[in-house]
C-alpha positions in Angstrom: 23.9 -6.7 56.4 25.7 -10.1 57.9 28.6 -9.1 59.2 30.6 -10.8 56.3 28.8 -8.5 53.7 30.0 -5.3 55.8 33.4 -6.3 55.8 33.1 -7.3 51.9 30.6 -4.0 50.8 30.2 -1.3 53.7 33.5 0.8 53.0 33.1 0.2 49.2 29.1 1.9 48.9 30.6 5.1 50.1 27.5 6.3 52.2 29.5 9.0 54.3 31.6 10.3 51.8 28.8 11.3 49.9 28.1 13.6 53.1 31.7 14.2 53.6 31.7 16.0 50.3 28.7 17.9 50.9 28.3 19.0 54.4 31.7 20.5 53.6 32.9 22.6 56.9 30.6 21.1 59.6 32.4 20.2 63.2 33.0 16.7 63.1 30.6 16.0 65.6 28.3 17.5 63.3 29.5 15.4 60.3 29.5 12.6 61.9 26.0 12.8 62.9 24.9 13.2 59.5 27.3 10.0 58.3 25.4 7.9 60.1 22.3 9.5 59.7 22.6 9.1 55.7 24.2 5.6 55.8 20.6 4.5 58.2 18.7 6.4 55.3 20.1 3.7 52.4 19.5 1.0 54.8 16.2 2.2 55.7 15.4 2.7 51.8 17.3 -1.2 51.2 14.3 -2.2 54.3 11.7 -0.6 52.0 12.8 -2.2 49.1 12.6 -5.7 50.5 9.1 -5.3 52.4 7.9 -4.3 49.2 9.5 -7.4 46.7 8.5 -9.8 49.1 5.3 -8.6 50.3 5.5 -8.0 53.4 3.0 -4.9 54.2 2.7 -6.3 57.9 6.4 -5.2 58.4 6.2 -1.9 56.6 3.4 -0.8 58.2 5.3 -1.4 62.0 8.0 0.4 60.9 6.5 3.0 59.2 4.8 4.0 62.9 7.9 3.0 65.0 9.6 5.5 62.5 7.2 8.3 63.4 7.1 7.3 66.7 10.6 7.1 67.3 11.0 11.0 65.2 8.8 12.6 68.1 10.5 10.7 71.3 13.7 9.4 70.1 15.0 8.8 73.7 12.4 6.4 74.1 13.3 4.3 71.0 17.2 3.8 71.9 16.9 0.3 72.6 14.0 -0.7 70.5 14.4 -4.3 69.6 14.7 -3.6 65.5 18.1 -1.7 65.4 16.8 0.0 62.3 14.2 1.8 65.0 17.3 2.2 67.5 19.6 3.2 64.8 17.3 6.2 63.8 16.4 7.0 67.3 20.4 7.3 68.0 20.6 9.4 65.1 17.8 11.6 65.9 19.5 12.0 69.4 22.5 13.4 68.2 20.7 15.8 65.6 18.5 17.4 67.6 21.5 18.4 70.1 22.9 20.7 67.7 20.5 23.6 67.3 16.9 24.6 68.9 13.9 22.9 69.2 11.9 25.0 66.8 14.6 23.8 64.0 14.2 19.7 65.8 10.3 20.4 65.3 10.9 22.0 61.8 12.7 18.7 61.0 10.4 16.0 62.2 8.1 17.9 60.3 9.9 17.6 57.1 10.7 14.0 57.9 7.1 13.1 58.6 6.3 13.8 55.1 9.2 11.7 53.8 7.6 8.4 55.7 4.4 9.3 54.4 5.8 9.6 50.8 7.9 6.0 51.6 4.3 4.7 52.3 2.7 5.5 49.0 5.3 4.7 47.0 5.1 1.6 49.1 1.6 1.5 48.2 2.4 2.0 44.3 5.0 -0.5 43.7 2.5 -3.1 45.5 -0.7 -1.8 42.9 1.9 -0.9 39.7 0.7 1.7 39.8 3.6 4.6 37.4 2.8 7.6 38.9 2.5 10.6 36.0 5.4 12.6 35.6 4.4 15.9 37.5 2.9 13.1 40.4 6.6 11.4 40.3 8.2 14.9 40.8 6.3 16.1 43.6 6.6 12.7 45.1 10.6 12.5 44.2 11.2 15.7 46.1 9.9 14.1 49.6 11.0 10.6 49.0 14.7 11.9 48.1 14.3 14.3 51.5 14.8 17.3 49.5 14.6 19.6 53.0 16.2 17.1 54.8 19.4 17.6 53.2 18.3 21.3 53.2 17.9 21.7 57.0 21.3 19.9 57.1 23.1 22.5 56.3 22.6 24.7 59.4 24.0 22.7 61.9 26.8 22.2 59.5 27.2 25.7 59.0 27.2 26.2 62.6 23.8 28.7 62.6 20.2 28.5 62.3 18.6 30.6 59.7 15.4 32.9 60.6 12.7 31.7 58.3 12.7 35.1 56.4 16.1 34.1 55.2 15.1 30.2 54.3 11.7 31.0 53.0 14.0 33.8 50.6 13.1 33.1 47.2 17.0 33.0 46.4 17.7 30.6 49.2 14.8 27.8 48.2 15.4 28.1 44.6 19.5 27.5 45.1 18.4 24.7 47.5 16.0 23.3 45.6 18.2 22.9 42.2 20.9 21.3 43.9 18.7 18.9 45.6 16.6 17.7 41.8 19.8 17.8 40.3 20.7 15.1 43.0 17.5 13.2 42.7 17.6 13.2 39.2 21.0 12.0 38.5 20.5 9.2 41.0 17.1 8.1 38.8 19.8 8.3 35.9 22.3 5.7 37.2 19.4 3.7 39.4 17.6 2.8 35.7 19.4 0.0 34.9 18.4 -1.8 38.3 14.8 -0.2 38.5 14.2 -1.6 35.3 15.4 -5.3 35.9 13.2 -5.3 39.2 9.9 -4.1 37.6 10.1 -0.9 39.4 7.5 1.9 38.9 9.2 4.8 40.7 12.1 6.6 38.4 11.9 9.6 36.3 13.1 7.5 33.3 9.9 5.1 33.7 7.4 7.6 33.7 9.1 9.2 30.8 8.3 6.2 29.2 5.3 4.7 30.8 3.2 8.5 30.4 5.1 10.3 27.8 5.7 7.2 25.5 9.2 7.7 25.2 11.6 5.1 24.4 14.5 4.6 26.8 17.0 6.4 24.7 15.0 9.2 24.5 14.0 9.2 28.2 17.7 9.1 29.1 18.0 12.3 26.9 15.0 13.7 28.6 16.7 13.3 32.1 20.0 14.4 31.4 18.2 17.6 30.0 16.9 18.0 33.0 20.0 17.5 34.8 21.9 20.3 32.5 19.3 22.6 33.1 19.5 22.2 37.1 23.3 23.1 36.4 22.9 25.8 34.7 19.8 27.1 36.5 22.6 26.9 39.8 24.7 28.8 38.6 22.0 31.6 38.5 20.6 31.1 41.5 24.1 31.1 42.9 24.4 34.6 41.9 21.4 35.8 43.0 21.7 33.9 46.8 25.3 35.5 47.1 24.1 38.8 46.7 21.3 38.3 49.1 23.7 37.0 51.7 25.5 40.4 50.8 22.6 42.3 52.1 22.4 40.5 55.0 26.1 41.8 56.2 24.3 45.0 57.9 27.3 46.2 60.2 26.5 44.5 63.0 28.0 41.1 64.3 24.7 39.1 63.9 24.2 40.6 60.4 28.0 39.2 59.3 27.4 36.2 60.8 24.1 35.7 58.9 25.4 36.3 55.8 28.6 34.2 56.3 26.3 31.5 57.3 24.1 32.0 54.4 26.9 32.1 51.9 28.5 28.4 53.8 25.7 27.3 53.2 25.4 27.8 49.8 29.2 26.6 49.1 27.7 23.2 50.0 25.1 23.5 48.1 27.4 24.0 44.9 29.4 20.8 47.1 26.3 18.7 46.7 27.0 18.8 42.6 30.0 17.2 42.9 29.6 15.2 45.8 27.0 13.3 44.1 28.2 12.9 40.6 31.8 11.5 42.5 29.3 9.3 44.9 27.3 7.8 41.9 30.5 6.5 40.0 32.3 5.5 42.9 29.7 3.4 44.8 29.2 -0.4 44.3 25.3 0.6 44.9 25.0 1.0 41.1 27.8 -1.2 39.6 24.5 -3.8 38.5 26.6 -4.9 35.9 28.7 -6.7 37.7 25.7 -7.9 39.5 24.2 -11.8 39.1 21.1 -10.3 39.4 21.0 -7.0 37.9 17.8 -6.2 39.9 19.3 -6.9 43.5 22.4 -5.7 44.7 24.5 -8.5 46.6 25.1 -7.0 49.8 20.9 -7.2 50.8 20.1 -9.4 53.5 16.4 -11.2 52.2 15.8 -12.3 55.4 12.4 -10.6 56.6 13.5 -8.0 59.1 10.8 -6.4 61.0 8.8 -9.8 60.7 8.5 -10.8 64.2 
């Protein structure tokens, strides 16, 4: 943003609060981290956005390598002449300091894949192309970072979960519900402004494009959805609590596990309300106050990335 439209819009989109009321718990270090991480992600999305309305697959395509590039040697990207690249190199500085390198590898994996999904959506918006439903929800879970967020919560929680623990059916299923319901409710409140711009990547528009629902009706469809994640949670809840109560063997590392496990999954449950409060509260989706209901006013146009 111009430095006029940070002073007018930064404080008011609410980027790190939205991880404030999530990462509930984490050493400030930690948190703040993950603030800035989250509030490069929008930008990064906002970059996306505009390479893709003003065709600009030259610039996309740079970035999409200096992204990878910069997720394998971050040190090396610090001072990279696009501060989005330096930006994301900072971040991923500062997150890979807080646990080992097998969970940094198990990371840039994860984030890898949410590039690659960036890249055909890219590819989509540019052909029209309205990906089915079942496409659009496979492709939703890496373009919202489902494991991103996931991975997230160890550093928060101060403790980095063997794989037996994460690959528990009770620990992906709780993580993976409060992650759709999150991806989900954002296609909900996005609609309005995915709509105006011709978009063809929202849950609501393959409803309608695929299933040949009207707009009522694919609202109704989503917010079923939505319910059903809540409900589902509070299931899976159960079930992830009393594994972390198995975990609690007698011995220090056993308690520690399981109290890890179980602050983990009080941010999961944190992620419900964190989003719901973020969606209302951010001037990301106020579009109707918006001269152009398709572009929100704090985008720069200018083509960044461009040369």
């Amino acid at each position: 943003m111009p430095a006029d439209k940070v002073d007018e819009y930064a404080d008011g989109l609410c980027y790190t609060d939205l991880m404030a009321g999530y990462y509930i718990g984490a050493p400030d270090e930690v948190m703040q981290a993950i603030a800035d991480y989250s509030a490069w992600f929008f930008v990064w999305d906002d970059r996306h956005d505009r390479d893709v309305i003003h065709g600009r697959p030259g610039a996309w395509r740079r970035l999409r390598f200096q992204l990878h590039a910069a997720l394998d040697s971050p040190r090396e990207h610090l001072h990279h002449r696009d501060p989005l690249v330096a930006g994301f190199a900072d971040s991923m500085v500062r997150l890979y300091s807080f646990l080992t390198k097998k969970w940094n590898a198990r990371f840039a994996r994860h984030f890898h894949a949410v590039i690659e999904a960036y890249d055909r959506e890219f590819r989509n918006r540019v052909n029209g192309t309205v990906p089915t439903v079942e496409e659009y929800l496979e492709l939703r879970r890496l373009t919202f970072a489902h494991w991103i967020w996931t991975d997230l919560l160890e550093p928060s929680a101060g403790c980095e979960l063997p794989t037996a623990v994460r690959n528990h059916f009770a620990y992906r299923r709780a993580a993976l519900l409060s992650q759709e319901f999150a991806a989900w409710y954002n296609d909900l409140c996005s609609l309005p402004k995915e709509i105006a711009g011709d978009e063809v990547h929202n849950l609501g528009i393959s409803l309608i494009h695929h299933e040949g629902l009207t707009l009522e009706e694919a609202v109704q469809d989503i917010r079923r959805r939505i319910e059903e994640c809540i409900t589902e949670f509070l299931d899976a809840e159960k079930d992830l609590n009393r594994f972390a109560d198995t975990l609690a063997d007698g011995t220090v590392h056993g308690k520690e596990l399981s109290l890890a496990v179980k602050a983990c999954l009080g941010n999961m449950r944190n992620w419900f309300s964190s989003v719901y409060w973020f969606h209302h509260e951010s001037g990301r989706y106020t579009v109707d106050s918006w001269d152009d209901r398709s572009t929100p006013p704090y985008v720069n146009n200018e083509a960044a990335g461009e040369s």
